[in-house]
C-alpha positions in Angstrom: -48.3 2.1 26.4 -45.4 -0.5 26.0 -46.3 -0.6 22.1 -45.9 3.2 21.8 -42.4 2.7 23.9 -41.0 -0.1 21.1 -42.1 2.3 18.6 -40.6 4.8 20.0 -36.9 2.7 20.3 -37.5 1.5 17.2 -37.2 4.7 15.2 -34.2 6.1 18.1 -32.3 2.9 17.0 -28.8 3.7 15.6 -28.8 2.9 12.2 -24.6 2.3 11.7 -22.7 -0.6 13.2 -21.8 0.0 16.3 -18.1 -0.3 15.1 -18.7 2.8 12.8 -18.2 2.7 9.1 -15.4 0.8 7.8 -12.7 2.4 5.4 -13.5 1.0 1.5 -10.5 -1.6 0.3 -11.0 -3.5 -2.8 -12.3 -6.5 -1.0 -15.5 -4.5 0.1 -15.5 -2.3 -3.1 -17.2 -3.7 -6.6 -14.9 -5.5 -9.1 -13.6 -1.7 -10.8 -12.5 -0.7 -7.4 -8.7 0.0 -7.7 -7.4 2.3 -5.3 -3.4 1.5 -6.1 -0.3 1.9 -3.8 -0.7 5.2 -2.5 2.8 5.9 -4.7 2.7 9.7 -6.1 3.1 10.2 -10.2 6.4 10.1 -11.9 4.9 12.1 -15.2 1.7 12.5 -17.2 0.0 11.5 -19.7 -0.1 12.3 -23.6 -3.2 13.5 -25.6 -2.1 10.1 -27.7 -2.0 7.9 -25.3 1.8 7.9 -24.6 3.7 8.9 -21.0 6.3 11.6 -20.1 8.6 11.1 -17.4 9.3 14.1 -15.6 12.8 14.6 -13.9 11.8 16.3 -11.0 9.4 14.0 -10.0 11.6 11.0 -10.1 13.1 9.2 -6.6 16.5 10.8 -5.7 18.0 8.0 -3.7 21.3 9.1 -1.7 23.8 6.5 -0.9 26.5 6.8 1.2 30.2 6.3 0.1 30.9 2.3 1.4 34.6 2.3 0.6 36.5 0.9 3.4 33.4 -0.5 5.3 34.4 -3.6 7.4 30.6 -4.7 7.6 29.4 -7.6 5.7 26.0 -8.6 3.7 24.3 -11.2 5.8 24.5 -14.7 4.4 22.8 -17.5 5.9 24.5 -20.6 7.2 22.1 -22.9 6.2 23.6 -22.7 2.2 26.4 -24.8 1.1 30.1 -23.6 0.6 31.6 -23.2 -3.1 34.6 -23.3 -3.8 36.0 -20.5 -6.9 36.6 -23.2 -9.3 32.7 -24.2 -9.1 32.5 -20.7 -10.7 
C-alpha cells in the first residue's frame, strides 16, 4: 500500500521549478545566442550585402530653444580651477 502511494506522488510530481521557467538571456542561451538591445531597425539590407538607411525610420530628437536659460551644466567641485591663459 505505501509503495503504490510513492508511486503514485512520484508520477503527480511537478516537473518545472517551482519558480516557473525563467526568461532565456545570453548567459543561459548557447554561445550563438544574441538577442541585441531591443532597438528597432533604422533600414534594410541589400541583396549585396550593403545597408540603406531609411529616413523615416531614423530618431527625430526635438530640442528645445536654450537661448536665455539662466541654468547651468553641473560641474563637480572636486576638479581644479583653470585659468583662460592655461587654454
Amino acid at each position: 500500500m505505501l509503495s503504490a502511494f510513492i508511486k503514485n506522488s512520484y508520477v503527480c510530481a511537478r516537473r518545472v521549478p517551482s519558480s516557473g521557467f525563467s526568461v532565456i538571456n545570453s548567459k543561459r542561451g548557447n554561445k550563438n545566442l544574441y538577442k541585441g538591445k531591443g532597438v528597432p531597425a533604422t533600414g534594410r539590407h541589400t541583396k549585396l550585402g550593403g545597408y540603406i538607411l531609411l529616413k523615416w525610420k531614423l530618431p527625430e530628437y526635438v530640442v528645445p530653444d536654450l537661448t536665455g536659460c539662466e541654468l547651468k551644466p553641473y560641474i563637480s567641485p572636486l576638479i581644479k580651477q583653470r585659468s583662460p591663459k592655461e587654454e
